[in-house]
Every structure is written in structure tokens, then in C-alpha cells.
C-alpha positions as a printed Julia matrix, in Angstrom:
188×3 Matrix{Float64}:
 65.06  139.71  76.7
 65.77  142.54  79.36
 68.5   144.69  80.21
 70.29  142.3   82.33
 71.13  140.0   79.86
 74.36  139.09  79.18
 75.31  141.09  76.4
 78.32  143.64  75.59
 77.58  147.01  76.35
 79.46  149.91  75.3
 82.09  150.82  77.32
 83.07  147.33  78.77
 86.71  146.41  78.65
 87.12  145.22  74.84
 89.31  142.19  76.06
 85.88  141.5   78.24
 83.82  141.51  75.35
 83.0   138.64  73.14
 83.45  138.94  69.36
 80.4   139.7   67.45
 79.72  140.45  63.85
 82.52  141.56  61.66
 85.61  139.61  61.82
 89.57  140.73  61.41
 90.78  138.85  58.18
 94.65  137.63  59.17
 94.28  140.85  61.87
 93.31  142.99  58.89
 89.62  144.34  58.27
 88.33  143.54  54.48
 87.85  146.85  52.86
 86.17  146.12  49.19
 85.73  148.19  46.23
 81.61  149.32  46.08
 79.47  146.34  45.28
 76.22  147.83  43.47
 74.6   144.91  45.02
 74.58  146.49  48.46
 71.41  148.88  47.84
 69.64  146.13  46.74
 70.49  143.6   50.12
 69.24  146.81  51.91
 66.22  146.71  50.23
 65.81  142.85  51.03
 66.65  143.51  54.38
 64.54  146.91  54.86
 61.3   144.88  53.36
 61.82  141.93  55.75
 62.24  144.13  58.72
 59.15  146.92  57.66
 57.4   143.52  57.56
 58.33  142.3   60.84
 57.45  145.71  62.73
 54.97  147.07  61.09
 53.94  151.06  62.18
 56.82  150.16  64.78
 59.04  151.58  62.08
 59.36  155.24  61.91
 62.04  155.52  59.92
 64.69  152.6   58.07
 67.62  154.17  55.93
 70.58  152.61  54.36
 73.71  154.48  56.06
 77.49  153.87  56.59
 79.92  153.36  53.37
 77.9   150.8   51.4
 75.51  153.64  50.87
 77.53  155.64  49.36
 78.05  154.73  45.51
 81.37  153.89  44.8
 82.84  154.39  48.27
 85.54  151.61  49.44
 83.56  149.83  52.04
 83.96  147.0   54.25
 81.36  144.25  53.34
 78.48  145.31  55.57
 75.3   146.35  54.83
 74.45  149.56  57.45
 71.16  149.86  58.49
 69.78  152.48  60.6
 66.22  151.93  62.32
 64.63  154.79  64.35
 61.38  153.37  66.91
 59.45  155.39  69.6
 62.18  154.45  71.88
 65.58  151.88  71.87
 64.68  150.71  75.97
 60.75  149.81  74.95
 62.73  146.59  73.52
 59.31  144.35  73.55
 58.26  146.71  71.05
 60.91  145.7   68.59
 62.82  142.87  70.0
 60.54  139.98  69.73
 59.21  140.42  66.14
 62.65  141.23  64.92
 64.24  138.33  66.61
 61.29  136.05  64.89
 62.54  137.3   61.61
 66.1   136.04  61.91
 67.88  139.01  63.55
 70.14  138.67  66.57
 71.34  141.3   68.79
 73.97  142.11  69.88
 75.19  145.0   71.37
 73.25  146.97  73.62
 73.78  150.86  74.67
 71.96  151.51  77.81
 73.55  154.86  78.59
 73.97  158.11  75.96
 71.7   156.92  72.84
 70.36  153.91  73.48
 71.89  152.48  70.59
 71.01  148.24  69.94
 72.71  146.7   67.17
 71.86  143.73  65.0
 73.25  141.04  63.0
 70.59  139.63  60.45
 70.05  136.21  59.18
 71.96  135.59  55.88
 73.39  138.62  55.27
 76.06  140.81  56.94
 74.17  143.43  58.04
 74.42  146.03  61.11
 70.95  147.3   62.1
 71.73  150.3   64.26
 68.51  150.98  66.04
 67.7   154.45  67.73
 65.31  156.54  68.99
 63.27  159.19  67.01
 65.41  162.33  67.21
 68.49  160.69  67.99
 71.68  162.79  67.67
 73.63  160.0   66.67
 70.88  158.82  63.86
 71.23  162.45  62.26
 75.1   162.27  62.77
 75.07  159.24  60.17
 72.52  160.27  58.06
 75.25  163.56  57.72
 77.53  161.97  57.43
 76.41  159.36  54.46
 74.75  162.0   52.5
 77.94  164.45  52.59
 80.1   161.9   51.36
 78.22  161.72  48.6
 77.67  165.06  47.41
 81.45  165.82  48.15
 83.82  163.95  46.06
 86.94  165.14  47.67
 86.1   163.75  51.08
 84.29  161.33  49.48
 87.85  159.83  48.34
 89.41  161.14  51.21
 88.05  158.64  53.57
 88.0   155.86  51.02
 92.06  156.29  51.03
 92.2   157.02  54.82
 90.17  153.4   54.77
 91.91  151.66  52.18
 95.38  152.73  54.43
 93.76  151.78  57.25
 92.76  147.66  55.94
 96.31  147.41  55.19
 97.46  147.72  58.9
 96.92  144.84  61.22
 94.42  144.74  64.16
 93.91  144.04  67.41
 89.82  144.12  66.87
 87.28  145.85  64.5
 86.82  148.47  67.05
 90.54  149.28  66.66
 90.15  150.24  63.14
 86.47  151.97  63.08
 88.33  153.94  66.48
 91.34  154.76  64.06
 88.82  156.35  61.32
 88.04  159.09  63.82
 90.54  161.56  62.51
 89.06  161.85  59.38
 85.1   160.89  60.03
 85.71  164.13  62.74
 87.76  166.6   60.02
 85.16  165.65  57.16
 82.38  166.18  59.83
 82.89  169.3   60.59
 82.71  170.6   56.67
 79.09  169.33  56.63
């Protein structure tokens, strides 16, 4: 696959792009109550993707809300993969995409961010360079949330508020969390 591809890149008109991943429920996002079943589908997931890379793996950590014990989350298991380097796609692409996983999104300005969906599972696997800024953002971010229980229930009611409005697209609401992600951001 190369960077002309047709896929959605960041940036592109949203009306433009076509829906991928996470759906709206009835316009609304499902936001769920923590599942203690999520570290383990990361596991699952981390194994079969440690054993479809290899040494290509410098780093795999579970990130966003369903890594954070008893944080509200929507239903999606956040992965965060850091290679050599997000453009070197043949280095990734091919043995992920023999494993199941489909992708999706692909940044090819600012971080080089791909995402993808995996094969049974919903999963986001956020992959990004070594040294990213936006891998150590999340990282933060996750491990703040849960060593602080007042933002840690902070966002999960600024979330839960959030599922109960209806939506244009997922973007909409993850764009609408900003507020808080930023004000909770800059106590860690």
C-alpha cells in the first residue's frame, strides 16, 4: 500500500470522508461503564500484533479510557504502537495486514499517525514513531487519569454528558472532549 491510496487523511472535509470504525448509536456515541475485560482483549491483541512484527515493535501500550480502571469508556480497545518510523509502512503494513488488521486512517503531515481496526475486536491501533509527541501526550494523559481521581471522574461525567447529546459523527464528540482532555492536561 503507498501513500496515494485512497484513504482519509486528517484534515479532509469530514463530509468527504468515509465512515470508519466506531459508529454513532441513534446519533449518540455508546459510552459504557469499565469492562475489566478490556485489559485482557489488549493483551490478546498486543500478543497477536508482537507476533506479527516481531523486533518491529518498540513499544505497544494499552492507552485511551479502557485503560484506565473504572473509567466510563466507549467500547474500544486503544492501542498505541511506536516503530522506527509511521512512513517506512512496508515495515509494518504488510505483516500487520496478514494478521487481520485494516487501516484506516493515515496522517501524512504533523505525526505520522496510522490507525487500525483489528479483526474481531474493536480496537484502535494508533501507530507512531519513536519519540512521538503525541505517543507521550496519551501515555500522560492515561496514566494521570489514573492516579487522579478527581479528573479521573471529571472526564468520565464530561463523557457520560457528552453520549447523551446527539451527533453528527464520532469526530464531533472526541472534538467536543477537548475542553476538558486540555484543562486536565495541563495539571499533569
Amino acid at each position: 500500500m503507498s501513500p496515494s491510496d485512497s484513504l482519509p487523511l486528517r484534515g479532509q472535509d469530514r463530509a468527504a470522508r468515509p465512515l470508519v470504525g466506531r459508529r454513532l448509536v441513534d446519533g449518540r456515541v455508546p459510552v459504557a461503564d469499565y469492562d475489566a475485560k478490556w485489559p485482557f482483549l489488549f493483551l490478546r491483541e498486543a500478543g497477536r500484533i508482537r507476533k506479527a512484527l516481531g523486533e518491529a515493535v518498540l513499544d505497544l501500550q494499552h492507552v485511551g479510557s479502557t485503560a484506565v480502571p473504572g473509567l466510563t469508556a466507549t467500547p474500544c480497545v486503544d492501542l498505541l504502537l511506536l516503530v522506527a518510523h509511521p512512513a517506512d509502512e512496508d515495515a509494518y503494513l504488510p505483516p500487520l495486514a496478514g494478521a487481520g488488521y485494516t487501516l484506516v486512517d493515515r496522517d501524512t503531515g504533523g505525526d505520522g499517525r496510522r490507525l487500525f481496526k483489528g479483526p474481531d475486536v474493536n480496537i484502535d491501533l494508533h501507530v507512531l514513531g519513536a519519540g512521538s509527541a503525541e505517543a507521550a501526550r496519551m501515555l500522560r494523559f492515561r496514566d494521570h487519569l489514573r492516579t487522579h481521581p478527581g479528573d479521573h471522574e471529571l472526564y468520565a461525567a464530561a463523557k457520560r454528558g457528552l453520549a447523551e447529546r446527539r451527533w453528527e459523527s464520532v469526530q464531533d464528540y472526541a472534538d467536543a472532549k477537548s475542553p476538558v482532555i486540555d484543562d486536565i492536561m495541563s495539571r499533569s
